[in-house]
TORPA-482017 format. One record per residue: residue in one letter; x, y, z of N, C-alpha, C in turn. Coordinates in pm, 1 decimal. Each point is the difference from the previous one (the first is absolute). Example, Ala and Ser with C-alpha at 12.3 -4.5 7.8 and 13.67 -1.06 7.14 Angstrom:
2
ATOM  res        nx        ny        nz       cax       cay       caz        cx        cy        cz
ATOM    A    1319.0    -569.0     780.0     -89.0     119.0       0.0      90.0     120.0       0.0
ATOM    S     -35.0     105.0     -72.0      82.0     119.0       6.0     -77.0     109.0      73.0
***
This chain:
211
ATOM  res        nx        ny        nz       cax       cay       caz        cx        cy        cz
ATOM    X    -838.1   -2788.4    4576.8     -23.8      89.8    -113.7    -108.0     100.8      37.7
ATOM    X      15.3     132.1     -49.4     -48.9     117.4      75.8    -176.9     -32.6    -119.9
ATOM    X     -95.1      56.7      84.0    -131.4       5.2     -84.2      23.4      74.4    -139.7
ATOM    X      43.0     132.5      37.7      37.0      76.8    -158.4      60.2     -74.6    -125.5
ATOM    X     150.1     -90.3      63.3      -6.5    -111.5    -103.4     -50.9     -94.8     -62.2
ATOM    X     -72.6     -47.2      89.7    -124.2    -112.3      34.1     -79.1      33.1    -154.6
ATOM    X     -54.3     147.8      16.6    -105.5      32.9     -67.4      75.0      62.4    -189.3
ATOM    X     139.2      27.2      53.0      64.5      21.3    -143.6      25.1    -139.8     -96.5
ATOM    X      72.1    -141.1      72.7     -63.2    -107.6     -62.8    -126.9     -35.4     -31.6
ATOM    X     -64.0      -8.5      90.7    -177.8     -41.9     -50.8     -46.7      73.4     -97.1
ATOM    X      20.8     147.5     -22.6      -3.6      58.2    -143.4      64.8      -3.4    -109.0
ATOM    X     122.9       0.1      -8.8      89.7    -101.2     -92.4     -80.0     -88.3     -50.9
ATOM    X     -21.0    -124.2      80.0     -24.8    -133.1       3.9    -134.0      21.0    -133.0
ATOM    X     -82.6      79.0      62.5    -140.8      10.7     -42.7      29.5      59.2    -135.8
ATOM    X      92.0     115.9     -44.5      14.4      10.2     -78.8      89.7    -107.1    -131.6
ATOM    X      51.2     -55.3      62.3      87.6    -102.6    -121.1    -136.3     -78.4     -19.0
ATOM    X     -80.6     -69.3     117.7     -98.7     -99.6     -32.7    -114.1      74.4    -129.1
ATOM    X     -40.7     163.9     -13.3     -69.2      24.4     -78.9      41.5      39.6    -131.1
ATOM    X     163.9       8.5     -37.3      62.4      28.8    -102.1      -8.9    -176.0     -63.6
ATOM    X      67.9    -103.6      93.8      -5.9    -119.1     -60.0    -148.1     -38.9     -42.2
ATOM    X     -97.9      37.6      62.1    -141.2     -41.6     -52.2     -49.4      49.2    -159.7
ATOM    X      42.7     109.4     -37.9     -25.8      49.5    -136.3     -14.4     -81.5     -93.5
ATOM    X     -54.8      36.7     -64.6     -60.1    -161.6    -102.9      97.0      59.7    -129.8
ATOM    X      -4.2    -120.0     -54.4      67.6      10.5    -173.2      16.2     114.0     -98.5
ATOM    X    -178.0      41.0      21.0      -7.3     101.7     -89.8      11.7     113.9      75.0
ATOM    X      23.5      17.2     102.5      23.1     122.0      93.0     158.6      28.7     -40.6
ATOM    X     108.2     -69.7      34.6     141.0      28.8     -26.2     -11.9       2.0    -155.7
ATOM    X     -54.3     -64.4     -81.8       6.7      40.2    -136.2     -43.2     148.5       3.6
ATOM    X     -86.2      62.4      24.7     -46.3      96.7       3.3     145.4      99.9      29.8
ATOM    X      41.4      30.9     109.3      51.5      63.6      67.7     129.9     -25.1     -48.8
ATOM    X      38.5    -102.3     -91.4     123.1      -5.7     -79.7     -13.5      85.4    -114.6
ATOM    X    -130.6     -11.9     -46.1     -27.2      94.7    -102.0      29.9     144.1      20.3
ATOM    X     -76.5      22.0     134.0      33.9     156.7      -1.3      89.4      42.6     -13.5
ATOM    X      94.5     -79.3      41.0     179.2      40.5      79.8      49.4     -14.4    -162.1
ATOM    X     -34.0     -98.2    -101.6      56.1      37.5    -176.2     -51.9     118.3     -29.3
ATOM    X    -126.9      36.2      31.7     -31.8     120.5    -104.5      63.3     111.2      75.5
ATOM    X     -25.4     -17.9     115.2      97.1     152.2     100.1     122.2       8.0    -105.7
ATOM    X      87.5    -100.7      25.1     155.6     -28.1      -6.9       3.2      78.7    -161.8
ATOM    X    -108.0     -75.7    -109.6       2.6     103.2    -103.4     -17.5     110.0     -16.5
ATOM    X     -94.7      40.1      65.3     -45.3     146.4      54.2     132.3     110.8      26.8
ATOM    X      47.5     -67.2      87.9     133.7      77.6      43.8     131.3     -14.9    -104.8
ATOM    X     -14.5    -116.5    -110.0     131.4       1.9    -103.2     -50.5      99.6     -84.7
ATOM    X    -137.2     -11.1     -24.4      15.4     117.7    -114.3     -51.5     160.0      64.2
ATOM    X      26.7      13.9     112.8     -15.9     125.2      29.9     182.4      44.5      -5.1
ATOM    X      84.1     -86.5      62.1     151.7      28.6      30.5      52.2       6.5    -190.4
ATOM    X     -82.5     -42.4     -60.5      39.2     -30.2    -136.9      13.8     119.9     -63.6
ATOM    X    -164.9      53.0      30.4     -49.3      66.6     -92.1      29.9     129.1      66.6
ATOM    X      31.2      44.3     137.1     -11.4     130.6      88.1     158.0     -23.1      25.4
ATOM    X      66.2     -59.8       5.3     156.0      18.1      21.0     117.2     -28.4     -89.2
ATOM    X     -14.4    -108.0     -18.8     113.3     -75.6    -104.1      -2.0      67.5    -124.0
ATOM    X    -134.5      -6.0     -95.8     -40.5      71.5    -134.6      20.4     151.8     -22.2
ATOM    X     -19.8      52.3     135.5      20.7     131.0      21.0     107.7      62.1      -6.2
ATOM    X     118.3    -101.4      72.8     146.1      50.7      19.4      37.1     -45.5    -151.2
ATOM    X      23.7     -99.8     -48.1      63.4     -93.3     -77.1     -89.7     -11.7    -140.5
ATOM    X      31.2      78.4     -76.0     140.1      45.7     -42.6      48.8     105.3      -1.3
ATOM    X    -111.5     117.0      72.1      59.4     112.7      22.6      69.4      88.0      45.8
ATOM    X     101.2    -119.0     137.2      81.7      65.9      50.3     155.2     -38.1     -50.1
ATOM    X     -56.6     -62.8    -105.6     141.8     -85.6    -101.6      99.2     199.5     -53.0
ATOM    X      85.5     -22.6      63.0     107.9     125.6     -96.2      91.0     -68.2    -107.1
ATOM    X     -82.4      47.0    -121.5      26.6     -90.0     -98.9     165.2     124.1     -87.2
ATOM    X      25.8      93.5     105.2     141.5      64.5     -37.0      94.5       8.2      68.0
ATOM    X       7.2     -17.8     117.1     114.6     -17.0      99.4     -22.4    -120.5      87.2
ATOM    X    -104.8     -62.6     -36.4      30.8    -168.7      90.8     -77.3       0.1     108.9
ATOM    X     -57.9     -63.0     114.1     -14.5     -13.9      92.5    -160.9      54.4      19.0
ATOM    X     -76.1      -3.9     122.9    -159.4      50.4      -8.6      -0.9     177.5      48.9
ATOM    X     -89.4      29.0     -75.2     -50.2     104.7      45.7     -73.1      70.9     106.8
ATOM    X     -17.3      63.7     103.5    -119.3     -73.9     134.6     -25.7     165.4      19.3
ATOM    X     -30.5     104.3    -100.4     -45.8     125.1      63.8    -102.1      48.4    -121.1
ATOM    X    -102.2      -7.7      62.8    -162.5     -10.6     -91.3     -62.4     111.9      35.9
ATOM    X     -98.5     104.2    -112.5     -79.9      67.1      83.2    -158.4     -40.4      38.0
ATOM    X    -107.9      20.2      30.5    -105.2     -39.9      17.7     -75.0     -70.1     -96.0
ATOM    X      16.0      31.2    -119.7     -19.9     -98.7    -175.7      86.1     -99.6       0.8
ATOM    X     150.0     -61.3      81.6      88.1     -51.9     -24.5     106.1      57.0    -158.6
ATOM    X     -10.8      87.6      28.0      76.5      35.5    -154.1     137.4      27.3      89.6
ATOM    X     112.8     -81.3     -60.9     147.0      26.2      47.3     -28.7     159.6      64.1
ATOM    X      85.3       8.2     135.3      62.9     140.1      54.8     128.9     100.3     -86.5
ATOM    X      59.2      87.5      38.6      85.3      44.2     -94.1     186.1     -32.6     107.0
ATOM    X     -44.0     -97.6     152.0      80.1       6.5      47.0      18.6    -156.7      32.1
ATOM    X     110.2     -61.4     -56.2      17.3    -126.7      -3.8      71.5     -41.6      88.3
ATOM    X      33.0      50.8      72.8     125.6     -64.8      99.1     -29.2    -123.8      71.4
ATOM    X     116.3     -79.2     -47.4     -39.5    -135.0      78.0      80.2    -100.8      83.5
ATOM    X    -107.2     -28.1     127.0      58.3     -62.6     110.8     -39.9    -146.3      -9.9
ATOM    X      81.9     -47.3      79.9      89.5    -154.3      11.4    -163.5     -51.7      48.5
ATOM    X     -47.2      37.7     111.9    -136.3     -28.6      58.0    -113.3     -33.7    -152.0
ATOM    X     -32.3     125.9     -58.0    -110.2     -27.6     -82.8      85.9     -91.2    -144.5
ATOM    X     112.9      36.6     -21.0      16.3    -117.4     -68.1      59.0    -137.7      -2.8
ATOM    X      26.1     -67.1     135.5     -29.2     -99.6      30.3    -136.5     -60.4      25.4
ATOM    X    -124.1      61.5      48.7    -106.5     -22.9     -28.7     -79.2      -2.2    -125.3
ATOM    X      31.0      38.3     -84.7     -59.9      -2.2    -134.7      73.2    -103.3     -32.1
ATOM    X      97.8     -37.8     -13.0      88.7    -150.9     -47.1     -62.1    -122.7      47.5
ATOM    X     -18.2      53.4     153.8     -50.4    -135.8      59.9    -158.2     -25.6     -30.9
ATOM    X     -77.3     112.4     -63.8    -125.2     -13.9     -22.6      -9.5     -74.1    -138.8
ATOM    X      86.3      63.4     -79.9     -14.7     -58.5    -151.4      52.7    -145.9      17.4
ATOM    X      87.0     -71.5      78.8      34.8     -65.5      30.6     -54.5    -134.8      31.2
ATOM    X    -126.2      49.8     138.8     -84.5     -74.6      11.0    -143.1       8.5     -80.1
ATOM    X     -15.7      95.9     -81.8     -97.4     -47.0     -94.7      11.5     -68.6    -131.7
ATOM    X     158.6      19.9     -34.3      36.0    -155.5     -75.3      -0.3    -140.4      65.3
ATOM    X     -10.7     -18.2     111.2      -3.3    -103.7      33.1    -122.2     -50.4      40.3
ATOM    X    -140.0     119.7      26.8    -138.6     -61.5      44.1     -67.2      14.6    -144.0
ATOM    X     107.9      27.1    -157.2    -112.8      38.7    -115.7     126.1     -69.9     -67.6
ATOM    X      42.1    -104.0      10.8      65.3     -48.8    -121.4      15.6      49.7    -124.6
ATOM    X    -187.2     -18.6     -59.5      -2.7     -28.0    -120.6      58.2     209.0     -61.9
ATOM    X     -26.0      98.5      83.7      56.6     109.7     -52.8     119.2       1.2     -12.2
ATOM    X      78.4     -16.2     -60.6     107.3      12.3     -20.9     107.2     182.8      62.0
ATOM    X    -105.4      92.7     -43.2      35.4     125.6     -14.7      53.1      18.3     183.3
ATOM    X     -33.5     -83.5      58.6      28.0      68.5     130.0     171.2     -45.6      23.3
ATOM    X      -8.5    -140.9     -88.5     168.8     -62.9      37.7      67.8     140.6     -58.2
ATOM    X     -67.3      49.9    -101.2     116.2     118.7     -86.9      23.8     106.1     152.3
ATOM    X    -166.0      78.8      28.5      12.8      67.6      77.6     119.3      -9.2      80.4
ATOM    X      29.9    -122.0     103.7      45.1     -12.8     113.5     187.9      10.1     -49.5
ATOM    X     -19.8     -95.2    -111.5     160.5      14.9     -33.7      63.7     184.9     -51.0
ATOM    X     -80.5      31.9     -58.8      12.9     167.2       9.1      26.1      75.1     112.4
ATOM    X     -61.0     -44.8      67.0       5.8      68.2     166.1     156.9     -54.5      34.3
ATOM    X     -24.0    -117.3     -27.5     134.0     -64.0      93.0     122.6      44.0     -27.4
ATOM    X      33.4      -0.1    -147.6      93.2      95.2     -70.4      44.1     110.2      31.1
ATOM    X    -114.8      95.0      26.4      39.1     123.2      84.8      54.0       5.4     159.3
ATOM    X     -15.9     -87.2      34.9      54.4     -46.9     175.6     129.9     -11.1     -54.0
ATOM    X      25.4    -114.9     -26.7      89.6     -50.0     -59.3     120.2     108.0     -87.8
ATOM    X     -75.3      79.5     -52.5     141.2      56.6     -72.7       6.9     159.6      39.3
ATOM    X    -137.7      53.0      78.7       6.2     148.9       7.3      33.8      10.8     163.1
ATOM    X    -115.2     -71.7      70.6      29.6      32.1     162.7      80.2     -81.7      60.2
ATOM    X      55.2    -107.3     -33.0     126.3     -83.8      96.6     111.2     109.7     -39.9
ATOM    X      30.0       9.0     142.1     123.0      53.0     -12.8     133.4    -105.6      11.3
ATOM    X      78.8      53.4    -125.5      92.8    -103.6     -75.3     132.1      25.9     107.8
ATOM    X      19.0     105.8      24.7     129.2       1.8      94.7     -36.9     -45.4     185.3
ATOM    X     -83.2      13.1      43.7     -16.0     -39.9     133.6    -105.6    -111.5      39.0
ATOM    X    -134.3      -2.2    -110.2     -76.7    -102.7      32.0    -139.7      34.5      56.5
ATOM    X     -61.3     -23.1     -58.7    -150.2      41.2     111.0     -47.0      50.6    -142.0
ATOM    X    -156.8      35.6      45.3     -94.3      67.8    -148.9      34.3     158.5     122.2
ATOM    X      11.2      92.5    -124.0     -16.5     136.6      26.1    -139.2      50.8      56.0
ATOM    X      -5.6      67.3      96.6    -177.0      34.3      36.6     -39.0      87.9     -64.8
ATOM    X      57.4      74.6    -115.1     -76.0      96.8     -82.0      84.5      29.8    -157.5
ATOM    X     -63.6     -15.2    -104.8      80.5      78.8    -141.7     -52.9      39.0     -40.7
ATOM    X       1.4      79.6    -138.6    -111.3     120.5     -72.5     -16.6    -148.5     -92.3
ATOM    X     -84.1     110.5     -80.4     -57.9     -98.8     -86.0      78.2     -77.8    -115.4
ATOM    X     109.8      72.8     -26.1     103.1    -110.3     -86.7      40.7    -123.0      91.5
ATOM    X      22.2      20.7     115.3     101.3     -46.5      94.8     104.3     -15.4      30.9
ATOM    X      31.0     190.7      61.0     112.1      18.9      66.0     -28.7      28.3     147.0
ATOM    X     105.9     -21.1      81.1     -34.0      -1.4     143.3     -34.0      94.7      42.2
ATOM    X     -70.7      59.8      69.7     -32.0     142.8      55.0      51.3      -0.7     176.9
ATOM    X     -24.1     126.0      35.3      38.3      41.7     158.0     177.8     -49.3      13.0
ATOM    X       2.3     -63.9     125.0     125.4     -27.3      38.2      15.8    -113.4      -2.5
ATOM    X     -68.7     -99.8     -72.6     -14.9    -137.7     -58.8      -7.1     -88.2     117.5
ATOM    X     -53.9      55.0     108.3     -52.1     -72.6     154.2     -46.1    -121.8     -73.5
ATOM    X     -43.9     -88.4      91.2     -49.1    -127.2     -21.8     -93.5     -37.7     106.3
ATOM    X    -131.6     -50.5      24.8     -36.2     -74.2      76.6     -66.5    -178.0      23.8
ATOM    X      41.3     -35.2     100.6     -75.0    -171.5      19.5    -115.2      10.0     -61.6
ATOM    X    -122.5      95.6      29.9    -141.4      22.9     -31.3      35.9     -42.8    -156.3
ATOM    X       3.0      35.8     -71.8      59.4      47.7     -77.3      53.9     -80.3    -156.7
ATOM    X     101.0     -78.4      94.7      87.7     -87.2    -101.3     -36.9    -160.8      52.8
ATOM    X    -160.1      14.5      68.4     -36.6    -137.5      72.1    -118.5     -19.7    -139.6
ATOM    X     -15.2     134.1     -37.9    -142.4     -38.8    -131.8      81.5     -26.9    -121.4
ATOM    X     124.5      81.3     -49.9     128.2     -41.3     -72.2     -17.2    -153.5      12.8
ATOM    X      40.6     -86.7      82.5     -25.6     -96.3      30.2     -83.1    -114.9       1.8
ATOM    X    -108.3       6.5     -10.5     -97.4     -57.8      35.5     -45.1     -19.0    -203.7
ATOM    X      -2.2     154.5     -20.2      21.2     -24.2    -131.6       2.1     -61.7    -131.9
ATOM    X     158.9      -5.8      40.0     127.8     -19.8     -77.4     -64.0    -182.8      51.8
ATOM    X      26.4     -97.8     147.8     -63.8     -74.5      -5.3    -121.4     -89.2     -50.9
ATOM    X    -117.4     119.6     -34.3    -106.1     -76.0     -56.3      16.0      30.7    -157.4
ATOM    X      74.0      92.5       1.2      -7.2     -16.0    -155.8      92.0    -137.5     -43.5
ATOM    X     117.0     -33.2      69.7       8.2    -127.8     -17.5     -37.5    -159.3      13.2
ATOM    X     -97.0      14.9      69.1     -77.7     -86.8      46.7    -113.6     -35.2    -113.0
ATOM    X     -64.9     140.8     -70.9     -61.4     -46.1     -56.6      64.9     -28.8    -165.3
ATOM    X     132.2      51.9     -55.1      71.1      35.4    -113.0      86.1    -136.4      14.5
ATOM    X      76.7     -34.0      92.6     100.7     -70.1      11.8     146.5      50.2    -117.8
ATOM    X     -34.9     124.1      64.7     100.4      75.6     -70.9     150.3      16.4      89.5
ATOM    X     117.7     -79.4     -58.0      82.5      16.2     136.9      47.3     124.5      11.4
ATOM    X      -2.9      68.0     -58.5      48.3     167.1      18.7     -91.0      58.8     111.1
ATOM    X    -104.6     -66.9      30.5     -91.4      89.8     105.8      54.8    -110.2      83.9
ATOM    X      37.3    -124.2      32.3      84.8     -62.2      99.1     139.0      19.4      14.9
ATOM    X      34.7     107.8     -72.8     132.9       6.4      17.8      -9.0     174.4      65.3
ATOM    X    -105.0      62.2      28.5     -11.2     108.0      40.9     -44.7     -10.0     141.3
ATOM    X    -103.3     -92.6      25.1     -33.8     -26.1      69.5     113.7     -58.3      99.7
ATOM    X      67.9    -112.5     -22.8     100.4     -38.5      98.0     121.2      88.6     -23.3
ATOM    X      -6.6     116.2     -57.9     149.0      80.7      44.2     -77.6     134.6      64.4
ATOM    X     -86.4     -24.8      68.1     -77.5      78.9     101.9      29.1     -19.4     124.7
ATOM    X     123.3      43.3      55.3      61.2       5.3     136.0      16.5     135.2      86.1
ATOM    X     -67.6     114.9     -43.4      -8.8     115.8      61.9     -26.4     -29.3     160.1
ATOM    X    -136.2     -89.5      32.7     -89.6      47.5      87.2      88.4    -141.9     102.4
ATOM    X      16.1     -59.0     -30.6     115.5    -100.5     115.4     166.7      28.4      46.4
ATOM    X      32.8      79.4    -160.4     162.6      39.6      66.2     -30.6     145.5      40.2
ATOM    X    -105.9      80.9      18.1      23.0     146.8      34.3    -144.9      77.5      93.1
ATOM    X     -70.6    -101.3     -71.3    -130.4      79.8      52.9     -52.3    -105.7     159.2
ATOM    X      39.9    -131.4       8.6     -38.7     -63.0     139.1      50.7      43.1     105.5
ATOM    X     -77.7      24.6     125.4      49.7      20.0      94.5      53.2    -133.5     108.4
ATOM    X     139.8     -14.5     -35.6      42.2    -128.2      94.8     -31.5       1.7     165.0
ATOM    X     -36.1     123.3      50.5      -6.6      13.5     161.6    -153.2     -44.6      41.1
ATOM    X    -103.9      87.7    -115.0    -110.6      -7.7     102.7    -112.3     -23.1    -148.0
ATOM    X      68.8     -48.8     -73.9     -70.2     -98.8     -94.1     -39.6     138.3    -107.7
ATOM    X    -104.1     -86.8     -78.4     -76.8      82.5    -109.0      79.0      87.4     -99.8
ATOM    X     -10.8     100.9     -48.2      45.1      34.2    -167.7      -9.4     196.9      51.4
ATOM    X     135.2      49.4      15.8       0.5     176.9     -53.7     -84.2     -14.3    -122.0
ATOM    X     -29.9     120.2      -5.7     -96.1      34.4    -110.1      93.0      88.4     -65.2
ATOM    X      64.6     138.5      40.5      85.8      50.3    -135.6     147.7     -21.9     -50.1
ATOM    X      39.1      16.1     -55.7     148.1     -58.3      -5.4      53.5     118.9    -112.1
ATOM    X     134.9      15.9     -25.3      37.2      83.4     -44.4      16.7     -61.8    -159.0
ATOM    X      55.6      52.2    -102.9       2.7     -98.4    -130.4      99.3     -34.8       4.8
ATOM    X     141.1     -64.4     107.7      71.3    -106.3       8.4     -37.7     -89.6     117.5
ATOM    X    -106.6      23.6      44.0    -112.9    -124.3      90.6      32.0      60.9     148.6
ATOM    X      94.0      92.3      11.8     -13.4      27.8     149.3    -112.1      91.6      64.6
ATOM    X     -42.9     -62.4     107.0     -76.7     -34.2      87.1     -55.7     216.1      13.0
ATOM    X    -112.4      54.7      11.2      -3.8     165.1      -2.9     -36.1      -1.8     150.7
ATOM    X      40.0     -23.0     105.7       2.8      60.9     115.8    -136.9      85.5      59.2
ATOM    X     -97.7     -39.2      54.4    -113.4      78.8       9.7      19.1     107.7     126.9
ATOM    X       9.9     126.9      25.0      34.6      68.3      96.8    -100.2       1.8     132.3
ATOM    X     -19.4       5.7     118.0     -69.8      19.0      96.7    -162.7      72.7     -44.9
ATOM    X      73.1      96.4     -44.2    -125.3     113.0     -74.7     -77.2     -48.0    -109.3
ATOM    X      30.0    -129.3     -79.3     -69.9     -22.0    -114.9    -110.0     -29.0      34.7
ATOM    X    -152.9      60.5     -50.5    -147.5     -63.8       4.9      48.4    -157.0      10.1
ATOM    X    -106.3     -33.1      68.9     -23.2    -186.2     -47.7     -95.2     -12.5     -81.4
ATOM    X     -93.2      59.5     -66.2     -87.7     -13.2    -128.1      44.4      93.0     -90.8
***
């Protein structure tokens, strides 16, 4: 065994021997800190993120979240909305019904959100969440689709069932076959990223940037 190792055990060593030496009220101590941190940080995410969005990115006229704010957060005048930010707002309201039980308002939140996946951006004739609709939710562009995309669709639609046990978000969730029958690459592994809106594969040309 080479000295350099020699000397990386013997410090190890020395260190476990002075962590195990800590007395009673020392790890009490230092358990303490790590509760008040841990609170520290719930009510900053509480009070600086969650409270902030929720309930104000609720679109309490065409369904689904809102995600274009100006510097006051007062709604934008341009709503258009993608599969990305509103699968993340689902999955947020989602998991803060499940770390805040006792609020109830977030189970509403998340099932609101989900509704709008569910009935505005799945596309009913081919499958997959749409990557963009206006703010009612109709499809916009050439109704492209991407993995990026319809993986937060996903993830979603998943935790909102996870925490709802709503089978309609398990029944969305498992008729989510875009990204295995169209978007995997069987040769050299991993996932195309654009696909056309009947899942075929968009061909990246020689010339395309890679960022």
């Amino acid at each position: 065994m080479s000295k350099s190792i020699q000397s990386a055990f013997f410090f190890l060593t020395l260190l476990l021997m002075v962590i195990s030496c800590k007395t009673k009220e020392q790890k009490t101590e230092v358990m303490s800190e790590r509760l008040a941190l841990a609170d520290t940080i719930e009510h900053l995410l509480r009070t600086n993120l969650v409270d902030i969005w929720y309930p104000t990115c609720i679109d309490t006229v065409y369904g689904g979240y809102l995600t274009s704010f100006d510097k006051d957060f007062h709604p934008g005048t341009n709503q258009q909305k993608m599969i990305v930010s509103q699968g993340r707002l689902l999955w947020n309201a989602s998991k803060a019904a499940i770390h805040w039980p006792a609020d109830k308002q977030f189970m509403a939140y998340a099932k609101h959100g989900f509704e709008f996946l569910r009935d505005k951006m799945w596309d009913k004739q081919y499958g997959g969440f749409y990557q963009l609709v206006d703010q009612v939710g109709n499809p916009l562009g050439d109704t492209a689709k991407t993995a990026y995309g319809n993986s937060f669709g996903l993830y979603g639609a998943a935790t909102y069932y996870m925490m709802s046990k709503d089978p309609e978000g398990l029944d969305l969730a498992k008729n989510f076959h875009l990204p295995e029958d169209h978007s995997h690459d069987p040769v050299h592994k991993g996932y195309y990223q654009h696909l056309t809106k009947t899942g075929a594969v968009i061909q990246r040309p020689a010339f395309t940037p890679s960022t």
